[in-house]
LOKEDREN-190134 format. One record per residue (C-alpha): residue in three letters; z negated, y, x; residue number from 1. Coordinates in steps of 0.02 Angstrom, whole numbers. Each point is the difference from the previous one (the first is absolute). Example, Ala and Ser with C-alpha at 12.3 -4.5 7.8 and 13.67 -1.06 7.14 Angstrom:
residues 2
vose code ala up -390 north -225 east 615 pos 1
vose code ser up 33 north 172 east 69 pos 2
end
This chain:
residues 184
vose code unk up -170 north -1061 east 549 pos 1
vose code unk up 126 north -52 east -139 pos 2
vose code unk up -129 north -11 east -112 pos 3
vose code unk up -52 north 178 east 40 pos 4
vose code unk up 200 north 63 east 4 pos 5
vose code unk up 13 north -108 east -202 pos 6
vose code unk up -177 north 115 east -37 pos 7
vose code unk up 109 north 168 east 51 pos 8
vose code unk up 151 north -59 east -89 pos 9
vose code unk up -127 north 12 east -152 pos 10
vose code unk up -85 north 168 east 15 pos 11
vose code unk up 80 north 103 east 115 pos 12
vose code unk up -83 north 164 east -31 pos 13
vose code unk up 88 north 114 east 121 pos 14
vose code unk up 174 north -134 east 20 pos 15
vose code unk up 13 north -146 east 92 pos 16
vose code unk up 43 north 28 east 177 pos 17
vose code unk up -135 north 181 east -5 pos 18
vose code unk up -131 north -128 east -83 pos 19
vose code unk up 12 north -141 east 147 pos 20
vose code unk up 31 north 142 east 152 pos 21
vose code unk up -173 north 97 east -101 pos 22
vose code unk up -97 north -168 east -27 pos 23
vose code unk up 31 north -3 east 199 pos 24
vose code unk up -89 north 151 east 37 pos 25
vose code unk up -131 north -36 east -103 pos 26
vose code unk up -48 north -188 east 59 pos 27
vose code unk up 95 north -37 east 149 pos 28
vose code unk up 132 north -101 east 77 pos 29
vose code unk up -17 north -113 east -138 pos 30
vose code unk up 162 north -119 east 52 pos 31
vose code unk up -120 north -58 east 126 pos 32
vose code unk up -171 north 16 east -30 pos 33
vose code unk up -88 north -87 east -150 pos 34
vose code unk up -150 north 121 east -12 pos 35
vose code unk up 152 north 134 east -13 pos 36
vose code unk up 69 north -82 east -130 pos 37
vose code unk up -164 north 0 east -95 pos 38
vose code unk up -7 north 171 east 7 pos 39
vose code unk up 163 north 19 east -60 pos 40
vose code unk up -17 north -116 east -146 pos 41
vose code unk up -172 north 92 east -54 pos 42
vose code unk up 74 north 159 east 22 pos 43
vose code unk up 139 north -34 east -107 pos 44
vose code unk up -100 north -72 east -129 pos 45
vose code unk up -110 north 130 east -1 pos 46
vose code unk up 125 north 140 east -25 pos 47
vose code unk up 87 north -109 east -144 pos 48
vose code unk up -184 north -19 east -77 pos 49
vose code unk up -26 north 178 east -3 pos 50
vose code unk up 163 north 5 east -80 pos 51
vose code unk up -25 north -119 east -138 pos 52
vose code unk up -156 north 105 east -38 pos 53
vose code unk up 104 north 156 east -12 pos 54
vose code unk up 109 north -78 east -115 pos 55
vose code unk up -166 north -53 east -106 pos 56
vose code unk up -58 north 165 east -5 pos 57
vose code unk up 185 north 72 east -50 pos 58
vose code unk up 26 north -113 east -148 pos 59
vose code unk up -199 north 43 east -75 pos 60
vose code unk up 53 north 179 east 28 pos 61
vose code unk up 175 north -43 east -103 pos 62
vose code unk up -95 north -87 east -136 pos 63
vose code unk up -113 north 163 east -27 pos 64
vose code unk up 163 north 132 east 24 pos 65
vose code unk up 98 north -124 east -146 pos 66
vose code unk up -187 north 17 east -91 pos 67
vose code unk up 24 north 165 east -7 pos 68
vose code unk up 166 north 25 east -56 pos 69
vose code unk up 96 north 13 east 199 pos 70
vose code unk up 125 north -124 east -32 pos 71
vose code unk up 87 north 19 east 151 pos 72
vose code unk up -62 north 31 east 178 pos 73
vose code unk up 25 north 193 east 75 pos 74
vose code unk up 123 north 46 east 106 pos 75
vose code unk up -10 north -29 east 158 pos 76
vose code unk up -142 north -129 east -26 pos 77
vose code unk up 6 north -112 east 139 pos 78
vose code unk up -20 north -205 east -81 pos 79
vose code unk up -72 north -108 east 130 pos 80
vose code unk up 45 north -157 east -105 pos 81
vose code unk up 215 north 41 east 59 pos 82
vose code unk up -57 north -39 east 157 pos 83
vose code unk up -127 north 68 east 142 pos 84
vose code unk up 100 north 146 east 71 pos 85
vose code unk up -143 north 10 east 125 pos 86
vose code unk up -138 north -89 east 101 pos 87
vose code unk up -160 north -14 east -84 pos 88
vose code unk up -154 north 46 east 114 pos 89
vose code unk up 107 north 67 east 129 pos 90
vose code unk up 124 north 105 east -85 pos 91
vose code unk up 46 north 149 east 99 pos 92
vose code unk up 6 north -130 east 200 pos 93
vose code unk up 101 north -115 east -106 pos 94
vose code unk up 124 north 136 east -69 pos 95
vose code unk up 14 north 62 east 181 pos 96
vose code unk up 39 north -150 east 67 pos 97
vose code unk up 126 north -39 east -132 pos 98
vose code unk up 91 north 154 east 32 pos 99
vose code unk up -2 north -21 east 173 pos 100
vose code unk up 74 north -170 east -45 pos 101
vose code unk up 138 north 80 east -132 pos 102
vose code unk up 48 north 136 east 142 pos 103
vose code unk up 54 north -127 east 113 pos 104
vose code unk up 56 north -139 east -113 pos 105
vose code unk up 73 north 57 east -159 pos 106
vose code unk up 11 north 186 east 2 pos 107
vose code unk up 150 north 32 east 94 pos 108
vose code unk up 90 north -110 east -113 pos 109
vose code unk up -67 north 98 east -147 pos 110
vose code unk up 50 north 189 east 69 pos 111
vose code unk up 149 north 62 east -48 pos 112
vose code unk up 76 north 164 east 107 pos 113
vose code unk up 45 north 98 east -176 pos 114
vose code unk up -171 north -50 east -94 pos 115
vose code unk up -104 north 125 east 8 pos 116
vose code unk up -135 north -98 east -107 pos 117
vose code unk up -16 north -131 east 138 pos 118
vose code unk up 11 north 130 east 148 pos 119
vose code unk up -136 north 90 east -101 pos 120
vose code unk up -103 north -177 east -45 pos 121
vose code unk up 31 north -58 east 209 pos 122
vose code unk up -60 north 192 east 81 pos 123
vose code unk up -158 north -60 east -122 pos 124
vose code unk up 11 north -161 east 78 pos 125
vose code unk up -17 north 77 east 183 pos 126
vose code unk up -121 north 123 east -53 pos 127
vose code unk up -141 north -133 east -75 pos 128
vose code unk up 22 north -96 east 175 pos 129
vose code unk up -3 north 144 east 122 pos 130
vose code unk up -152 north 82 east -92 pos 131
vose code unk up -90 north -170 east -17 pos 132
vose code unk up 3 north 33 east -201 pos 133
vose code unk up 7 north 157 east -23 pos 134
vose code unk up 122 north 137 east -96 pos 135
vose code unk up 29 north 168 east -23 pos 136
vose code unk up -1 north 68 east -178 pos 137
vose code unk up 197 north 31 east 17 pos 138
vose code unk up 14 north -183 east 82 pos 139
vose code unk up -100 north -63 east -161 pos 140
vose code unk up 104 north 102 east -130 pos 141
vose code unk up 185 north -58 east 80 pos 142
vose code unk up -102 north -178 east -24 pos 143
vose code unk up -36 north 28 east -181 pos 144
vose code unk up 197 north 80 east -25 pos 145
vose code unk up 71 north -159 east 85 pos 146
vose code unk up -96 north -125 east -112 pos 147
vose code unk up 42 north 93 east -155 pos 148
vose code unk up 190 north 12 east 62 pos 149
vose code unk up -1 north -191 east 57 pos 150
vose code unk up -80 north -45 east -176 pos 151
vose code unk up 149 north 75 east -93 pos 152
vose code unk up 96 north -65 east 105 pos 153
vose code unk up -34 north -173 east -43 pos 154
vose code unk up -19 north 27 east -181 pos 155
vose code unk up 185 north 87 east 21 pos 156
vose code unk up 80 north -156 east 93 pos 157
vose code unk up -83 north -134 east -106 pos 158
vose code unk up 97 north 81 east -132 pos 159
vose code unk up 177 north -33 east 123 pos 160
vose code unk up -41 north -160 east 62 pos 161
vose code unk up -1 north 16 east 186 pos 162
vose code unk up -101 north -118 east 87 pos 163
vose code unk up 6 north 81 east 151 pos 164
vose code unk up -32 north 169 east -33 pos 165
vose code unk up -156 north -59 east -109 pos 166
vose code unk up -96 north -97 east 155 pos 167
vose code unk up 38 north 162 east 116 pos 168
vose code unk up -90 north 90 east -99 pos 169
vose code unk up -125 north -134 east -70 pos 170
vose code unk up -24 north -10 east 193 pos 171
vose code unk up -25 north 154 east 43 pos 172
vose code unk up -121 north 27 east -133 pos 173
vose code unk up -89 north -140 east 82 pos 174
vose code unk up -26 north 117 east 170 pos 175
vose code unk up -38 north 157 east -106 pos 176
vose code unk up -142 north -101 east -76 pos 177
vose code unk up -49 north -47 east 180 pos 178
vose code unk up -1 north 181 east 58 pos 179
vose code unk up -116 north 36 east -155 pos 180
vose code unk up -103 north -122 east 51 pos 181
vose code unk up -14 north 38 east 189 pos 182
vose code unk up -34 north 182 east -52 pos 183
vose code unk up -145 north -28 east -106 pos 184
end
């Protein structure tokens, strides 16, 4: 089991606490039962194979781009070597589960009453889990407007030096990437 917790601790594709609580859906009680915790283990390692093969794939496609002359990446080009944002093989369960993780966890903390970014980023939140995945086209757009305003955000209180401010927002980027990835 503490081998298994040291394993998360490592590649936590979805955070911590979601990847444990999701690793338990998947396998089992596996605080108890051995063949559970096999599961759990080749689950994991699984999902964190599929990711090293995305980042394999991502750095060929780099070399080519810089080939070519594209010395940076696009906007809005998503680098899976940063850090898995989501759960290979299982993506869209995973990012459900997370968010149902983040709305009782971590989300509260994260909404303020006069932010109408977050309010707009947490009715997405509610709107993924009641719908099982799914969003309106209006529900995808204020998605797409939050992420853009959270971005410059960020870039805006780098430049001030507020700790704080900067993992709100890193964070709440975090569940607006969820929400994409529930909703594909």
């Amino acid at each position: 089991m503490a081998a298994l917790r040291s394993c998360v601790q490592l590649y936590r594709p979805i955070g911590f606490h979601a990847t444990l609580s999701f690793l338990q859906e998947l396998a089992g009680p596996y605080q108890r039962d051995e063949s559970a915790l096999l599961r759990a283990l080749d689950a994991l390692s699984a999902s964190r194979h599929a990711w090293h093969a995305e980042m394999h794939q991502y750095a060929e496609a780099r070399r080519r781009a810089k080939r070519g002359g594209q010395r940076s990446p696009r906007p809005g080009e998503r680098d899976p070597s940063n850090f898995p944002g989501s759960w290979h093989g299982a993506p869209r369960a995973a990012a459900l589960h997370a968010l149902r993780h983040w709305r009782h966890e971590r989300l509260p903390a994260l909404l303020a009453a006069s932010d109408r970014t977050a309010t707009d980023i947490n009715a997405c939140v509610e709107a993924a889990i009641t719908a099982g995945g799914v969003l309106s086209a209006s529900q995808r757009q204020m998605l797409a407007d939050g992420l853009a305003e959270l971005q410059r955000r960020i870039n805006a209180v780098l430049r001030q030096d507020d700790p704080a401010a900067y993992y709100r927002a890193r964070n709440l980027v975090k569940v607006a990437r969820l929400v994409e990835d529930a909703t594909r």
